[in-house]
ZADREN-428207 format. One record per residue (C-alpha): residue number from 1; residue in one letter; y, z, x. Coordinates in Angstrom, 3 decimals. Example, Ala and Ser with C-alpha at 12.3 -4.5 7.8 and 13.67 -1.06 7.14 Angstrom:
2
<1; A; <-4.500; 7.800; 12.300>>
<2; S; <-1.060; 7.140; 13.670>>
% end
This chain:
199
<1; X; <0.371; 1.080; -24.665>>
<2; X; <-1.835; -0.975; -22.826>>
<3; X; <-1.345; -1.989; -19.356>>
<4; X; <-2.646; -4.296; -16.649>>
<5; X; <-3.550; -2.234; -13.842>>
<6; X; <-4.181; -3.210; -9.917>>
<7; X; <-5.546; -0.576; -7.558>>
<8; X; <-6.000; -2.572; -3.923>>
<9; X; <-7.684; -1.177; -1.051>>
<10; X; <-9.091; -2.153; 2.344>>
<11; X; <-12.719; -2.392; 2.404>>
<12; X; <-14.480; 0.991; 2.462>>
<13; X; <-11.598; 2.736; 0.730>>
<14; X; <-14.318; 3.631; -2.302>>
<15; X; <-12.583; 0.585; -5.057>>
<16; X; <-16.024; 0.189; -6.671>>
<17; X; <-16.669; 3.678; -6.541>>
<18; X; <-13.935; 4.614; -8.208>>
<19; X; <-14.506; 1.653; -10.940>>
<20; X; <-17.663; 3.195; -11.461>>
<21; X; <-16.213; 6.801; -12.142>>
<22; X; <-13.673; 5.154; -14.593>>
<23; X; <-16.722; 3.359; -16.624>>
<24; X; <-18.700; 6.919; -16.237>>
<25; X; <-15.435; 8.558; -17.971>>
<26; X; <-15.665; 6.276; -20.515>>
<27; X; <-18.874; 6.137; -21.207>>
<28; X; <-19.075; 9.949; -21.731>>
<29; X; <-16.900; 9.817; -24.308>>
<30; X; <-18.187; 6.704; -26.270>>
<31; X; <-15.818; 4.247; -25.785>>
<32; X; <-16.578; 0.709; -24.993>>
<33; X; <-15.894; -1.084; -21.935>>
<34; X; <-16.945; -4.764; -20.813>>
<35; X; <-17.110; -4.789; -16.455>>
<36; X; <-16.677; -8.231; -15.361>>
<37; X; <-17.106; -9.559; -11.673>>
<38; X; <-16.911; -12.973; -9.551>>
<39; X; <-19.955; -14.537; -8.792>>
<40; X; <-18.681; -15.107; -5.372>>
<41; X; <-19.600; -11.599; -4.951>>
<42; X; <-23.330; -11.515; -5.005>>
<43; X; <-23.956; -9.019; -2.315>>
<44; X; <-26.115; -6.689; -4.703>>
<45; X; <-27.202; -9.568; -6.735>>
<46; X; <-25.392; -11.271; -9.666>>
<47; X; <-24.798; -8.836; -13.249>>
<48; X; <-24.573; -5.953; -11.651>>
<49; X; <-21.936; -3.530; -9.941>>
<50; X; <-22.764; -1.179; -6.751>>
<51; X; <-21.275; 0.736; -4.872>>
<52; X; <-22.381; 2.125; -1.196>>
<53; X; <-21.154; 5.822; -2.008>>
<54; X; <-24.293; 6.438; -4.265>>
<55; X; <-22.169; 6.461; -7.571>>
<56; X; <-24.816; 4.618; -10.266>>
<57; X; <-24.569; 1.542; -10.716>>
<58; X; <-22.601; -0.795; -13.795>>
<59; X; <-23.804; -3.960; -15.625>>
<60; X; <-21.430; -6.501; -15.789>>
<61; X; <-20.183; -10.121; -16.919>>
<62; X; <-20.379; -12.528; -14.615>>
<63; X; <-17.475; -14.864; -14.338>>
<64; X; <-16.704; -18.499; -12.197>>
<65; X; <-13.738; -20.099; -11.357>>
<66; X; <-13.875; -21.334; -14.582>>
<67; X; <-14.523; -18.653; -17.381>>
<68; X; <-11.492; -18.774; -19.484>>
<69; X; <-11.078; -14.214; -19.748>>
<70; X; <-8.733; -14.314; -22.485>>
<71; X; <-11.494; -16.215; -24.423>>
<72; X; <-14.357; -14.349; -23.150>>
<73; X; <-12.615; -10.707; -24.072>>
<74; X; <-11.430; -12.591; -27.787>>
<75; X; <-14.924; -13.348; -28.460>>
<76; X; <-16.708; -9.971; -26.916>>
<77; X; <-13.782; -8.200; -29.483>>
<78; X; <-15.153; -10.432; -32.762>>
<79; X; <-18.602; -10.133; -32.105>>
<80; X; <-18.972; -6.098; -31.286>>
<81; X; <-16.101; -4.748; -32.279>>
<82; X; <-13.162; -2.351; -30.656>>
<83; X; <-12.897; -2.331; -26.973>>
<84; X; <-11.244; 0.233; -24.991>>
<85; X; <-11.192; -1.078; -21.238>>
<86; X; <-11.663; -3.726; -18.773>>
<87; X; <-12.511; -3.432; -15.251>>
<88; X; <-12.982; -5.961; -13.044>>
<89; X; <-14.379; -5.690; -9.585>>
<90; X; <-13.315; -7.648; -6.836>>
<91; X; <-10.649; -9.237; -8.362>>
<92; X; <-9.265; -10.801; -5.303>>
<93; X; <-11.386; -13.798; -6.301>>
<94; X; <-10.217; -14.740; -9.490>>
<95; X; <-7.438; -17.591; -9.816>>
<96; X; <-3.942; -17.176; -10.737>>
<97; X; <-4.900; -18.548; -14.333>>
<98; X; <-6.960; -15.807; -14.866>>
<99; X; <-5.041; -12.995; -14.085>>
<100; X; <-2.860; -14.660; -16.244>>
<101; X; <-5.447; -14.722; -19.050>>
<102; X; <-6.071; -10.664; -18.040>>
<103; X; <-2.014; -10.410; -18.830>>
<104; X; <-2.648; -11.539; -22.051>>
<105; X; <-6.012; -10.246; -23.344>>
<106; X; <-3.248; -6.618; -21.958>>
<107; X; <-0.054; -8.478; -23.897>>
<108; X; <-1.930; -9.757; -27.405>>
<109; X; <-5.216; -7.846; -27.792>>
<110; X; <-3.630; -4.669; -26.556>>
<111; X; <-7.011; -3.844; -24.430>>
<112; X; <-5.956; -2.201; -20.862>>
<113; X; <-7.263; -4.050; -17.437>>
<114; X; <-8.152; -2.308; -14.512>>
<115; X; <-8.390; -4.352; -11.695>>
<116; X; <-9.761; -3.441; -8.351>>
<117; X; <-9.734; -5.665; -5.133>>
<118; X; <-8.220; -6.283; -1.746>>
<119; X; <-4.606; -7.284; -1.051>>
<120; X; <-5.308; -9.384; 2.211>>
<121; X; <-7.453; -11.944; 3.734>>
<122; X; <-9.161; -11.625; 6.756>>
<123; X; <-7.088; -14.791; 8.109>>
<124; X; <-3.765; -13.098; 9.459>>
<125; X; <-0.858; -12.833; 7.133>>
<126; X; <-3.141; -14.429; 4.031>>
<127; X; <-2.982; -12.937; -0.043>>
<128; X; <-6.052; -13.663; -1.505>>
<129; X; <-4.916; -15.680; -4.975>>
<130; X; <-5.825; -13.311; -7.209>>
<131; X; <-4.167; -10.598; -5.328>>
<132; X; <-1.412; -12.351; -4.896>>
<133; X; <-1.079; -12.963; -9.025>>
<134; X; <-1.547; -9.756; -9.673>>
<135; X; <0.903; -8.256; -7.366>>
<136; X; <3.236; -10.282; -9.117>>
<137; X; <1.902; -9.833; -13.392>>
<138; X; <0.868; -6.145; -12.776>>
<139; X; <2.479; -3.079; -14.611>>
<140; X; <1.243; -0.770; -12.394>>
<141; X; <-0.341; -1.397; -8.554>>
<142; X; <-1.780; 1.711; -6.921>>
<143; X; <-2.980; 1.437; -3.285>>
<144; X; <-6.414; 3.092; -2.491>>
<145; X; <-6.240; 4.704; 1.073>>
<146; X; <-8.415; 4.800; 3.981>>
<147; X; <-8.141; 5.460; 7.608>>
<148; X; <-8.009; 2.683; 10.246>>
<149; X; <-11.658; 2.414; 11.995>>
<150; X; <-10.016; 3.518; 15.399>>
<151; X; <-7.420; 5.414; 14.865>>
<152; X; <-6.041; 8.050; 12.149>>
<153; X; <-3.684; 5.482; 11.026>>
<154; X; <-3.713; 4.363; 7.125>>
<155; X; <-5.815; 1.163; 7.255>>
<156; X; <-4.292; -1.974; 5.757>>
<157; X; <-5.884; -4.905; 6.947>>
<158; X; <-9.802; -5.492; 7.235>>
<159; X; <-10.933; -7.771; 10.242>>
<160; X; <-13.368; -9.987; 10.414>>
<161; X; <-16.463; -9.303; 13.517>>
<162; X; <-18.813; -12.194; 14.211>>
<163; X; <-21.047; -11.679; 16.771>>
<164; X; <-18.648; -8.829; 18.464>>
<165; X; <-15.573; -10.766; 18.439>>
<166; X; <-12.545; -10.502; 15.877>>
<167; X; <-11.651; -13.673; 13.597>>
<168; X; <-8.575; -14.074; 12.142>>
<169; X; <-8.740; -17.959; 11.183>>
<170; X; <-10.411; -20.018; 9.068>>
<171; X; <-10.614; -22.819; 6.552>>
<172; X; <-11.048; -20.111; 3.457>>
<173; X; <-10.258; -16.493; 3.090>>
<174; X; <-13.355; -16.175; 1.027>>
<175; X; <-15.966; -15.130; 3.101>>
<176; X; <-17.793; -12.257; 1.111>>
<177; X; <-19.116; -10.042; 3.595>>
<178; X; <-19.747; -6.171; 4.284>>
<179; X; <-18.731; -3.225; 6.053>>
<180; X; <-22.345; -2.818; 7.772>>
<181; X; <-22.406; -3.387; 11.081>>
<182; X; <-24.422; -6.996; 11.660>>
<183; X; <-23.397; -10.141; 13.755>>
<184; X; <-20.871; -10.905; 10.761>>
<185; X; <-19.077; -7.680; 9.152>>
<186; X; <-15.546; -6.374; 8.348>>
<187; X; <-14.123; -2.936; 9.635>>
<188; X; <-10.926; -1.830; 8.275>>
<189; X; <-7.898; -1.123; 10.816>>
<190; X; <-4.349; -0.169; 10.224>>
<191; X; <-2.091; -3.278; 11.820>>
<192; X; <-1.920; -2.347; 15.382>>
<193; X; <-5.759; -2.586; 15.687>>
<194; X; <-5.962; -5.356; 13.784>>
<195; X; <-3.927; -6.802; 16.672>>
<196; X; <-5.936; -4.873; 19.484>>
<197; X; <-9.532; -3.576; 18.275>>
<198; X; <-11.227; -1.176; 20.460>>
<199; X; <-14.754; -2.668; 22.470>>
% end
């Protein structure tokens, strides 16, 4: 039966890495996939999915704020034929509405979703919408752990660093960023360093 899957992590806990492995799987056995993203996330260019932890790299759909899925995963269906997964990257950025389109491409076209993405926000005590949608229309949420940059502590909040200094404010929680170390980058911290980060 299929389901709609969400498997959240901090950043650096190896999400599109282990997308990747699940698209690898299928691929070695010849069943079809579509991997759709946000184009808010355009670190590694639009169309494409990377990951830092060398795994090779995944084309993908590219989706806005206003690609209807449902309709998008209909029409990929009539035109080439049987599909056996979805997995979307990053799905923190995706509106309710579409999550709610994912629930039913799961529900009526009987297609399993994977979805991969952080929980939180950089701002302090914010869900990103999609996460926050699919917390709540999920069938199954799995958490993928890391350690806290400073301590040995499960990390479950990423923090914002701009020019040395943590931010925990802001006007959006979309700011798409990395973990590489520039004057504007995220580390990932359990709660108590989120609160107190180490110089």
């Amino acid at each position: 039966m299929a389901k709609l899957y969400y498997k959240y992590g901090t950043m650096g806990s190896s999400k599109t890495a282990n997308l990747l492995m699940v698209a690898y799987n299928y691929k070695s056995q010849d069943k079809r996939i579509v991997c759709i993203k946000s184009s808010l996330d355009n670190r590694w260019g639009t169309g494409v999915i990377k990951s830092r932890a060398g795994v090779p790299d995944r084309e993908c759909l590219v989706t806005t704020e206003e690609t209807d899925l449902f309709y998008l995963i209909e029409f990929d269906i009539n035109t080439n034929g049987e599909l056996h997964c979805i997995l979307v990257d990053e799905a923190q950025f995706l509106r309710k509405e579409q999550i709610k389109q994912l629930a039913r491409v799961v529900d009526e076209l009987k297609v399993p979703v994977m979805c991969y993405g952080l929980k939180n926000s950089y701002i302090d005590g914010e869900l990103f919408e999609g996460s926050a949608a699919l917390l709540y229309y999920a069938d199954s949420i799995e958490e993928i752990k890391t350690v806290c940059q400073y301590c040995n502590r499960k990390a479950t909040m990423h923090l914002r660093m701009v020019d040395g200094k943590p931010v925990r404010t802001g006007e959006s929680a979309i700011k798409v960023g990395d973990t590489v170390k520039d004057n504007d980058y995220y580390i990932q911290t359990c709660r108590y360093h989120y609160f107190n980060p180490e110089n």
